[in-house]
N, CA, C and O atoms as CSV, one atom per row, in Angstrom:
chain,resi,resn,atom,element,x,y,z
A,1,UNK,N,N,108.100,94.566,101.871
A,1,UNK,CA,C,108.173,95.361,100.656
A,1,UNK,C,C,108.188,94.423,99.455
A,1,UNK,O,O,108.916,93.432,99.422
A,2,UNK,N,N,107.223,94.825,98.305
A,2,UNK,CA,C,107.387,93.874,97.311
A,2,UNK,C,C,108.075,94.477,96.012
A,2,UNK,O,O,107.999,95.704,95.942
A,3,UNK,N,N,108.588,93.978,95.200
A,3,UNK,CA,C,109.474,94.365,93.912
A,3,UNK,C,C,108.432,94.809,93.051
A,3,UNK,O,O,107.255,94.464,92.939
A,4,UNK,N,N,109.281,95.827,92.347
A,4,UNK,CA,C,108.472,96.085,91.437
A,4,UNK,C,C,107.619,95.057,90.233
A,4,UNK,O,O,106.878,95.729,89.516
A,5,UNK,N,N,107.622,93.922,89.999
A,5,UNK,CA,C,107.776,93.022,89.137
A,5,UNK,C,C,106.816,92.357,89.720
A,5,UNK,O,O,105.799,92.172,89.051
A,6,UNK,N,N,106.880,91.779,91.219
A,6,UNK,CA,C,106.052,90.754,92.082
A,6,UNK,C,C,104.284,92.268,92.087
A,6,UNK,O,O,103.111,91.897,92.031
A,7,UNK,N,N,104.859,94.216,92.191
A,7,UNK,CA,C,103.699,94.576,92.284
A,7,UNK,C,C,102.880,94.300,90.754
A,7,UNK,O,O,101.924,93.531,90.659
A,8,UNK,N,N,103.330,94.911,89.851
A,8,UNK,CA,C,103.040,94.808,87.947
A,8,UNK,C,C,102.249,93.331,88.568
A,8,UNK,O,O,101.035,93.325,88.771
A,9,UNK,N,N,102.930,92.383,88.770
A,9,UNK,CA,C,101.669,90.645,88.503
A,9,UNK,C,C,100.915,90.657,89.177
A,9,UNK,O,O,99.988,89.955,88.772
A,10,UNK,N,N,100.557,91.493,90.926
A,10,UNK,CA,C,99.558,91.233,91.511
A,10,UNK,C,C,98.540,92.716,90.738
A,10,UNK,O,O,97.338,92.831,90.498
A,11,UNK,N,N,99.313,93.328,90.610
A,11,UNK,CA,C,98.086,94.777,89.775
A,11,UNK,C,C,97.225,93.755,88.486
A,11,UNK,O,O,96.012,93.942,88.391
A,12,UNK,N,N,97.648,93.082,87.876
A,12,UNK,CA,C,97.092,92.342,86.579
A,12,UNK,C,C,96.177,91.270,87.538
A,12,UNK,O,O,95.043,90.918,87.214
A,13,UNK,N,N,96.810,90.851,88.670
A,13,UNK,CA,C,95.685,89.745,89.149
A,13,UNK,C,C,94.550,90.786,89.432
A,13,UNK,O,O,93.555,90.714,88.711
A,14,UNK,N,N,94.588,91.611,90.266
A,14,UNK,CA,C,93.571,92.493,90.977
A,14,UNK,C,C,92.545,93.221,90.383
A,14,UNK,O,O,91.601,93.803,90.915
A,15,UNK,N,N,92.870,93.108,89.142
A,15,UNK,CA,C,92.145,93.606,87.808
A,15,UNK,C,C,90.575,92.788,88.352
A,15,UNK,O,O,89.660,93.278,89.014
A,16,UNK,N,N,90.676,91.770,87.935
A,16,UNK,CA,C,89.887,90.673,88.394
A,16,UNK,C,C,88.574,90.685,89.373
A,16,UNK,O,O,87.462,90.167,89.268
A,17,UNK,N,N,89.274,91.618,90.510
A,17,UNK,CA,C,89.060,90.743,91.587
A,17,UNK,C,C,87.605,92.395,91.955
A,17,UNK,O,O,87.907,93.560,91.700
A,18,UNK,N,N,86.345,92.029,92.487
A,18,UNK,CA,C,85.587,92.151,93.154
A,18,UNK,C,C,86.348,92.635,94.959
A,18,UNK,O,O,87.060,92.120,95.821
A,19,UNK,N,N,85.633,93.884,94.714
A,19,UNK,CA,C,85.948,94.863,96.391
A,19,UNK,C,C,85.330,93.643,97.353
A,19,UNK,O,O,84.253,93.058,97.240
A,20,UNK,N,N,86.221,93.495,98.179
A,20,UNK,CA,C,85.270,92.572,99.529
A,20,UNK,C,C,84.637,93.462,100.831
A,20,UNK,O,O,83.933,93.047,101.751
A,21,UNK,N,N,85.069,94.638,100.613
A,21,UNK,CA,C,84.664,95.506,101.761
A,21,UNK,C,C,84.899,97.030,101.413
A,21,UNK,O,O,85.748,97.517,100.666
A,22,UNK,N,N,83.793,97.723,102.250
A,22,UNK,CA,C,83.933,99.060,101.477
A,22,UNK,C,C,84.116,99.893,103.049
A,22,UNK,O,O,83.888,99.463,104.180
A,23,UNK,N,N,84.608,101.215,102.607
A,23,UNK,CA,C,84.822,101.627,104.025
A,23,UNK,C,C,84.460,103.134,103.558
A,23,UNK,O,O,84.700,103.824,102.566
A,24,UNK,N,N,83.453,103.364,105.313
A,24,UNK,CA,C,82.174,104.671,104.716
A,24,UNK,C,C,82.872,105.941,105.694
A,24,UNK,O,O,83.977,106.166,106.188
A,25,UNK,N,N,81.590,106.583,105.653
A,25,UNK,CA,C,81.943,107.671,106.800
A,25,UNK,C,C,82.763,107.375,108.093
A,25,UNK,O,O,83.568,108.159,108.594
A,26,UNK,N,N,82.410,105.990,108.622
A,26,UNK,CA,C,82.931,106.151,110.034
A,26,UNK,C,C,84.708,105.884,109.421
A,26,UNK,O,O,85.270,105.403,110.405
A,27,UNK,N,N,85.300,105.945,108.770
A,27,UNK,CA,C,86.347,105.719,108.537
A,27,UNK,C,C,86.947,104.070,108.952
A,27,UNK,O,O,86.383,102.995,108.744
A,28,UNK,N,N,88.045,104.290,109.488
A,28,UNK,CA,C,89.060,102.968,110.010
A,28,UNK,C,C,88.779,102.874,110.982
A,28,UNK,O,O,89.404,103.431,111.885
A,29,UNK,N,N,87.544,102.005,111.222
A,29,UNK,CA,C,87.387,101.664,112.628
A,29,UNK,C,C,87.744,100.404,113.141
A,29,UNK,O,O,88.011,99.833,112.083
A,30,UNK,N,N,87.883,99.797,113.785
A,30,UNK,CA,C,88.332,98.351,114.600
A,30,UNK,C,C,87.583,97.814,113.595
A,30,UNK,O,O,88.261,97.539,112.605
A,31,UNK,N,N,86.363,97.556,113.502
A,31,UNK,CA,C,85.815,96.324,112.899
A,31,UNK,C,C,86.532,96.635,111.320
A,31,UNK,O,O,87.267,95.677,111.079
A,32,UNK,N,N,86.556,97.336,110.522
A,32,UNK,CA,C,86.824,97.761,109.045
A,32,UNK,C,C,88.455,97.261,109.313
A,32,UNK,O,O,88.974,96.895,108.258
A,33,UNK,N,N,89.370,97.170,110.518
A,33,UNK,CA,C,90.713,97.047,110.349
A,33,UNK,C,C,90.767,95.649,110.946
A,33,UNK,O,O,91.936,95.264,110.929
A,34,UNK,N,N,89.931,94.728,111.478
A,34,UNK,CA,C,89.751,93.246,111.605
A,34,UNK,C,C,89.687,92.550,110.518
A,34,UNK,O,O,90.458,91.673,110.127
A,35,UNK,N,N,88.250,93.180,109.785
A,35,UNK,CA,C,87.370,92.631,108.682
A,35,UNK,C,C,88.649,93.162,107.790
A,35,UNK,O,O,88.239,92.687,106.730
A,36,UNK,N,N,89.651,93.669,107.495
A,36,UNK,CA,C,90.374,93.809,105.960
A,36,UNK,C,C,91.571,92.054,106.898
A,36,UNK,O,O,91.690,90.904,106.475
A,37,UNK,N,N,92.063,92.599,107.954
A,37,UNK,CA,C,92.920,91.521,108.142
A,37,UNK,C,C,92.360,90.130,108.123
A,37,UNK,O,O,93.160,89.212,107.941
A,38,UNK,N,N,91.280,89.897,108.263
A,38,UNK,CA,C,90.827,88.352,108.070
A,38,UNK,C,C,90.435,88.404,106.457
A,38,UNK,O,O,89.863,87.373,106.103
A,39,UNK,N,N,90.555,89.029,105.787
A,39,UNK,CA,C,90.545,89.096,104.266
A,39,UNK,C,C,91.638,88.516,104.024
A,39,UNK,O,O,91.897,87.376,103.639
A,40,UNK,N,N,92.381,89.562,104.330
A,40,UNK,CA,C,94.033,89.340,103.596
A,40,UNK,C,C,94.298,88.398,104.004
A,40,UNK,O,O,94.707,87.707,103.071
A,41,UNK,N,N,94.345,87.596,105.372
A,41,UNK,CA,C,94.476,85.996,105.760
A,41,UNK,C,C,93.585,85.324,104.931
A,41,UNK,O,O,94.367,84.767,104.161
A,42,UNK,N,N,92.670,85.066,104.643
A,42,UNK,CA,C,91.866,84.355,103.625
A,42,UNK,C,C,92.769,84.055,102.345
A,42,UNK,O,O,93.394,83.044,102.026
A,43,UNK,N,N,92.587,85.490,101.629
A,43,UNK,CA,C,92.949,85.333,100.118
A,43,UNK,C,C,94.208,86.019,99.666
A,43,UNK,O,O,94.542,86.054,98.482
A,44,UNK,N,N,95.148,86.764,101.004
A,44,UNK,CA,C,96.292,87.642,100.752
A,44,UNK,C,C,96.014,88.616,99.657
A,44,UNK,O,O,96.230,89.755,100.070
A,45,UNK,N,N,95.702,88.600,98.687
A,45,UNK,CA,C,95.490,89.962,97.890
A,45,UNK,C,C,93.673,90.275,97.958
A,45,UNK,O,O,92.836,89.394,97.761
A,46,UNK,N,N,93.347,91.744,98.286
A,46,UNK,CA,C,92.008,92.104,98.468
A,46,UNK,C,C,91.946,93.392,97.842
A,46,UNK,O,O,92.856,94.220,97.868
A,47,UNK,N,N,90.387,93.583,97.048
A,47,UNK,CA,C,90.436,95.154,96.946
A,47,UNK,C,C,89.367,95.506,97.599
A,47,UNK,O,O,88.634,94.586,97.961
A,48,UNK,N,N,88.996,96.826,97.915
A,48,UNK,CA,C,88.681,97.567,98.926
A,48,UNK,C,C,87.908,98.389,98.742
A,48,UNK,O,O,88.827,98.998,98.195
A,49,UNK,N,N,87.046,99.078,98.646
A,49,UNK,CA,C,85.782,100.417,97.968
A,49,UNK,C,C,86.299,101.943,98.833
A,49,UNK,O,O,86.381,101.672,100.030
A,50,UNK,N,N,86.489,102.726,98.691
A,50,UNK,CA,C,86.638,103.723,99.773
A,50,UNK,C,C,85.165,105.090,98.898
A,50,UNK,O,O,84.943,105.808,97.924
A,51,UNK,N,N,84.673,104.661,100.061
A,51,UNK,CA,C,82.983,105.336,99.498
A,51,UNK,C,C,83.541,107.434,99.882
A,51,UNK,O,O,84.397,107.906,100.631
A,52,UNK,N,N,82.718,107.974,99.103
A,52,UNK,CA,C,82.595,109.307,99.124
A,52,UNK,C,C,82.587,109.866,100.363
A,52,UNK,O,O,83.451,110.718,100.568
A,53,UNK,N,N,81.766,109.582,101.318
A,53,UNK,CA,C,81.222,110.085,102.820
A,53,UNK,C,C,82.185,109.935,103.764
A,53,UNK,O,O,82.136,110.476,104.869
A,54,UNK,N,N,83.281,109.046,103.288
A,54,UNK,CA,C,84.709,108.971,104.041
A,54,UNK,C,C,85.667,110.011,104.264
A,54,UNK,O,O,86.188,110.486,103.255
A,55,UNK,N,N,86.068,110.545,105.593
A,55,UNK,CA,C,86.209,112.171,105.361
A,55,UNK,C,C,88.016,111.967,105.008
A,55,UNK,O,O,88.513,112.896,104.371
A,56,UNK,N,N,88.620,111.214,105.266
A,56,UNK,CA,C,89.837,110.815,104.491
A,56,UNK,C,C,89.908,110.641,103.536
A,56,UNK,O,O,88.957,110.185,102.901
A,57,UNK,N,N,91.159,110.946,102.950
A,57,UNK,CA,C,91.667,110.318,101.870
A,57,UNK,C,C,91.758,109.188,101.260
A,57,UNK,O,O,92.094,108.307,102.052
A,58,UNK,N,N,91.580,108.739,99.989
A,58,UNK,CA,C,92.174,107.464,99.646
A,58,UNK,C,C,93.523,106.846,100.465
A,58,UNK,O,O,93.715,105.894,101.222
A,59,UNK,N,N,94.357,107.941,99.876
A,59,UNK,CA,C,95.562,107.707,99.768
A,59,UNK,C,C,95.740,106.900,101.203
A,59,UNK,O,O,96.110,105.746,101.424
A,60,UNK,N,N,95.275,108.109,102.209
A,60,UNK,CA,C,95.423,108.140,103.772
A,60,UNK,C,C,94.410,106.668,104.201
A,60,UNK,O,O,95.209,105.801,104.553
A,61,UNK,N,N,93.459,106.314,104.254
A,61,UNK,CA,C,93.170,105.221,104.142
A,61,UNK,C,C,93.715,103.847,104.078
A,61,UNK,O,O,93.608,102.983,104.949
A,62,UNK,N,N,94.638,103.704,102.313
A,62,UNK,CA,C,95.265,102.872,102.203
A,62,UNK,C,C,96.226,102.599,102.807
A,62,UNK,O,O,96.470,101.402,102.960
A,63,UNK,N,N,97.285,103.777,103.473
A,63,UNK,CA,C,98.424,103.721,103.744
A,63,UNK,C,C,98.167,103.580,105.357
A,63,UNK,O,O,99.083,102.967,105.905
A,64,UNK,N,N,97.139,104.006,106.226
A,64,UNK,CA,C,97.111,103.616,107.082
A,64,UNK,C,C,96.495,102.181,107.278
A,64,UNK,O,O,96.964,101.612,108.264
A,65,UNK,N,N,95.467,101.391,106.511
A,65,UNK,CA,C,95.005,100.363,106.979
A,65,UNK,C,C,96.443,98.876,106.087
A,65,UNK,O,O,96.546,97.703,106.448
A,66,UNK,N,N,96.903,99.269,105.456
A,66,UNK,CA,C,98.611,98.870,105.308
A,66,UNK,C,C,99.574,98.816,106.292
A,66,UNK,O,O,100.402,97.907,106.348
A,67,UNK,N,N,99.520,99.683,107.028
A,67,UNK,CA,C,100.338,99.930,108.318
A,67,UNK,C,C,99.450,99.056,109.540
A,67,UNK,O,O,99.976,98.244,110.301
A,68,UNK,N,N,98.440,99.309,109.535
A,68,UNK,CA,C,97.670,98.392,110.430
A,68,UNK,C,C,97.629,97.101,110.482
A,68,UNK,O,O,97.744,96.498,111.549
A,69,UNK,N,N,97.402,96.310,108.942
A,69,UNK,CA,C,97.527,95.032,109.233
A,69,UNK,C,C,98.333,94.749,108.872
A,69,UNK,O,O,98.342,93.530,108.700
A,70,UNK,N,N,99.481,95.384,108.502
A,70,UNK,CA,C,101.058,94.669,108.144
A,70,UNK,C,C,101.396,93.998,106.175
A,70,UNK,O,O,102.204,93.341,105.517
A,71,UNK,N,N,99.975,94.850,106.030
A,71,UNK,CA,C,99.938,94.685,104.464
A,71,UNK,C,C,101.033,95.634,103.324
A,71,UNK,O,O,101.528,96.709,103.664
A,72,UNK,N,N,101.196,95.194,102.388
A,72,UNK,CA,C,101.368,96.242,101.373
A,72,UNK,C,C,100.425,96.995,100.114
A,72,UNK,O,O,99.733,96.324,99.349
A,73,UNK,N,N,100.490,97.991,100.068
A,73,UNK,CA,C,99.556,99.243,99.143
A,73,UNK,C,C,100.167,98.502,97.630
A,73,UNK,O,O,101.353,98.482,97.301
A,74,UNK,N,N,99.180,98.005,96.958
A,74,UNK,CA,C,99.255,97.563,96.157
A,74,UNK,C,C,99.381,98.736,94.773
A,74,UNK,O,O,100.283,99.074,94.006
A,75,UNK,N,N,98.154,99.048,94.943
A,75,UNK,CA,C,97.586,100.470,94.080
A,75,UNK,C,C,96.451,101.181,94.625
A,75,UNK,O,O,95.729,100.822,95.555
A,76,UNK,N,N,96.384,102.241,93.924
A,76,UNK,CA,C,95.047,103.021,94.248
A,76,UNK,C,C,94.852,103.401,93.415
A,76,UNK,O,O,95.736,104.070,92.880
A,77,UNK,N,N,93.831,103.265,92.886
A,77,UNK,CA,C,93.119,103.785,91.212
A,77,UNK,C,C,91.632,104.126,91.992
A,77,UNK,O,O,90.901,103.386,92.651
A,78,UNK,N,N,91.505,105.617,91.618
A,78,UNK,CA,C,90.310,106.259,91.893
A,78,UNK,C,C,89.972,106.277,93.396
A,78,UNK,O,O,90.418,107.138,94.154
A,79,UNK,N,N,89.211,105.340,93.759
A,79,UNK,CA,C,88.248,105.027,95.006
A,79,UNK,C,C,88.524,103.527,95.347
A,79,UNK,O,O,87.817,102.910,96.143
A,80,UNK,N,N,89.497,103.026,94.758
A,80,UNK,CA,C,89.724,101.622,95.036
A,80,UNK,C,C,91.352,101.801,95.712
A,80,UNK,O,O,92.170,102.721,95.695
A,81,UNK,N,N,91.334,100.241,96.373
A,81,UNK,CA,C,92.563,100.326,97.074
A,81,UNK,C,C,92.941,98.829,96.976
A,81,UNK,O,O,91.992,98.169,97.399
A,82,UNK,N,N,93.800,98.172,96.644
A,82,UNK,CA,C,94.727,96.654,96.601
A,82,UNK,C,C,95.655,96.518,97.293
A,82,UNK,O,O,96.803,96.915,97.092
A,83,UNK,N,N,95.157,95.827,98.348
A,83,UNK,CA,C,96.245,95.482,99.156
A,83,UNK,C,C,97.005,93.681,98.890
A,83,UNK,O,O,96.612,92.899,98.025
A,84,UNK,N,N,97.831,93.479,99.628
A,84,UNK,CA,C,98.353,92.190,99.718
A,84,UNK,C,C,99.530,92.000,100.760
A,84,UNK,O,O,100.576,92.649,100.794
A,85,UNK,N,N,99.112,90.898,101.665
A,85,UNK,CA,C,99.829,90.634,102.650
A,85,UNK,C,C,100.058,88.939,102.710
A,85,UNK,O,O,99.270,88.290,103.398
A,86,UNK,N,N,100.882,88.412,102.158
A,86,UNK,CA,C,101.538,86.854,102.250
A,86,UNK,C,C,101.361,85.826,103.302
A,86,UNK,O,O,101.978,85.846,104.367
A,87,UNK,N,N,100.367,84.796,102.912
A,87,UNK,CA,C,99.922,84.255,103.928
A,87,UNK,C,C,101.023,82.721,104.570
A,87,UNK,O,O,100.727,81.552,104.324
A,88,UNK,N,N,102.168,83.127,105.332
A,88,UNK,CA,C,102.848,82.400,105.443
A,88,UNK,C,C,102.628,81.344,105.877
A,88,UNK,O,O,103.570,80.563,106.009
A,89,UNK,N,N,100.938,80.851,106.351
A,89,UNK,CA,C,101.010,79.647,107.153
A,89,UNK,C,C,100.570,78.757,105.773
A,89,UNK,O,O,100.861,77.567,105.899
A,90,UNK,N,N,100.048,79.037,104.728
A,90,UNK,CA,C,99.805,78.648,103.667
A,90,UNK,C,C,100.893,77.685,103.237
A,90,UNK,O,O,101.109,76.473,103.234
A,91,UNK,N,N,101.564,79.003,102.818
A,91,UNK,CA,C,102.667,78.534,101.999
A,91,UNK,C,C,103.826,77.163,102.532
A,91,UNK,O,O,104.550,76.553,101.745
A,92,UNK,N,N,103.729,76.826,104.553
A,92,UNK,CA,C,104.477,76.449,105.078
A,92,UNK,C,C,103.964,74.859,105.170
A,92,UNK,O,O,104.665,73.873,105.395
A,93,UNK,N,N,102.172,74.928,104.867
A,93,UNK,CA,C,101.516,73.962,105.077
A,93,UNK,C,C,102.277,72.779,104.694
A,93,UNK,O,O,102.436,71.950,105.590
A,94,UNK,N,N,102.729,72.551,103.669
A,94,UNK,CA,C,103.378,70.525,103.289
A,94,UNK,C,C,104.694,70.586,103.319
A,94,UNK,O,O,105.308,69.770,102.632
A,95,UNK,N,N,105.465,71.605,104.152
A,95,UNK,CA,C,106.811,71.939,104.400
A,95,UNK,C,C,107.283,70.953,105.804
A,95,UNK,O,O,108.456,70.747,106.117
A,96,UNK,N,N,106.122,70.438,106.513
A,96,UNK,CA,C,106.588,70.023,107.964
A,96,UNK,C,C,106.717,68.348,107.425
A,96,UNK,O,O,107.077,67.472,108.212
């Protein structure tokens, strides 16, 4: 869970940031719930496209592919979705 304060600075980063993946009709499928988790390992914060032909919800979308890869729902504005999940091996790298 992130603070309100840590969400407000990643919403201002995400402004920024270019969808890396969009997710269509077939909904949340294995590959769409791989392909977001090797995102969020990459760059920890990602945004997301959720196209029209998707018979879910935004909302439902975000909150399930959050639950899936162990991310947090950043925001949802419109058809977009921001997630962010903390890449601890990063951060641990010059710690050993």
């Amino acid at each position: 869970m992130i603070t309100p304060s840590k969400r407000a600075e990643l919403r201002k980063i995400a402004q920024s940031l270019e969808p890396v993946m969009q997710v269509g009709k077939d909904g949340l499928s294995i590959n769409v719930i791989n392909t977001a988790d090797q995102a969020l390992y990459a760059r920890e914060l990602i945004k997301i496209t959720v196209l029209e032909s998707c018979e879910s919800t935004v909302r439902e979308v975000a909150d399930e592919l959050g639950k899936r890869c162990g991310a947090d729902v950043v925001q949802v504005i419109g058809r977009k979705i921001v997630l962010y999940k903390p890449n601890l091996d990063k951060k641990n790298r010059g710690k050993k």
